[in-house]
C-alpha positions as CSV (number, residue, x, y, z in Angstrom):
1,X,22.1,159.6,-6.0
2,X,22.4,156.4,-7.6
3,X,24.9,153.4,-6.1
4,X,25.7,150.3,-7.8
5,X,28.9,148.2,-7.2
6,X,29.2,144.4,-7.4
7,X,31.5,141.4,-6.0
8,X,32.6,138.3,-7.7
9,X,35.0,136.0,-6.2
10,X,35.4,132.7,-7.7
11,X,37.7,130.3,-5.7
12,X,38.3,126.6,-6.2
13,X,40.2,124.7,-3.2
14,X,40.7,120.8,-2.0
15,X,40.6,120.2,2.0
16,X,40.3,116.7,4.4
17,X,39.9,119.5,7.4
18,X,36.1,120.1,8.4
19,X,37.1,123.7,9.3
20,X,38.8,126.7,8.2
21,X,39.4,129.8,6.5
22,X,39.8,129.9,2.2
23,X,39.7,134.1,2.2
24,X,39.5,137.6,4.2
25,X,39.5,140.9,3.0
26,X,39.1,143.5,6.0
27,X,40.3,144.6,9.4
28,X,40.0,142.1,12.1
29,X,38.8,144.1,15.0
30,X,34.6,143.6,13.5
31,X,33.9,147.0,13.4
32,X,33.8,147.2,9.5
33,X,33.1,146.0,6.4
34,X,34.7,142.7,5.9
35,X,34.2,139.0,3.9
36,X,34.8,135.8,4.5
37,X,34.4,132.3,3.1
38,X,35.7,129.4,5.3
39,X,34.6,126.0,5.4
40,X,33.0,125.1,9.0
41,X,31.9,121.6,10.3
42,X,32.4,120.9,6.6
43,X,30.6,123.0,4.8
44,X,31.5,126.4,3.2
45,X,30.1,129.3,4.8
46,X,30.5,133.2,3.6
47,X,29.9,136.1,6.0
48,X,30.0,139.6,4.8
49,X,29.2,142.8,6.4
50,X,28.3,145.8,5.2
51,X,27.3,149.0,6.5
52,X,27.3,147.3,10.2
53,X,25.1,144.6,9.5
54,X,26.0,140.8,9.0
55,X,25.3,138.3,6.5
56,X,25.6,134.7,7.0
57,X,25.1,132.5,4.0
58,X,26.1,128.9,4.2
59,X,25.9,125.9,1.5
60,X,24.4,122.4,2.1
61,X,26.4,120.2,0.2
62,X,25.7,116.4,0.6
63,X,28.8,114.5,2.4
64,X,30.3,118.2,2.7
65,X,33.5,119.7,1.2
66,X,36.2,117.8,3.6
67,X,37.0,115.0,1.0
68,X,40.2,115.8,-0.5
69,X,38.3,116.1,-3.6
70,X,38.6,119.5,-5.6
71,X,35.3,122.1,-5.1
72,X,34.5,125.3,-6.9
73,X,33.2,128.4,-5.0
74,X,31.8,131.4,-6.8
75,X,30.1,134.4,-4.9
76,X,28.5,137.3,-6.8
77,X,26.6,139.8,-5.1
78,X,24.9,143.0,-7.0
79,X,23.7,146.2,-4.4
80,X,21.9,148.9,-6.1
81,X,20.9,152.2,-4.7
82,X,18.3,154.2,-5.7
């Protein structure tokens, strides 16, 4: 059986706070799929989980995202099943 689906969220946002949360999609209780981007310490961080397992990916941008400035975040993620 063959299993492709893809994601693609594209979100642009301006912030002076060093943390939070720019999107969810899930339930909150951690026992299923969910994503998240947020910016933490001042840098933007996604988290997805999928089939139990938890991905952490997290940007290194110089001076960080906290600078009132606008800042373009685009996620795209492919899974295919073979």
């Amino acid at each position: 059986m063959k299993q492709n689906w893809q994601l693609h969220i594209q979100l642009e946002f301006v912030t002076t706070e060093h943390s939070g949360l720019l999107f969810y999609n899930g339930r909150y209780d951690g026992k299923h799929d969910f994503i998240s981007v947020m910016v933490l310490k001042g840098q933007v961080e996604m988290k997805f989980s999928i089939f139990s397992e938890t991905i952490s990916i997290k940007t290194n941008v110089n001076g960080g995202v906290a600078d009132g400035r606008w800042h373009k975040v685009e996620v795209v993620f492919h899974n295919k099943v073979r």
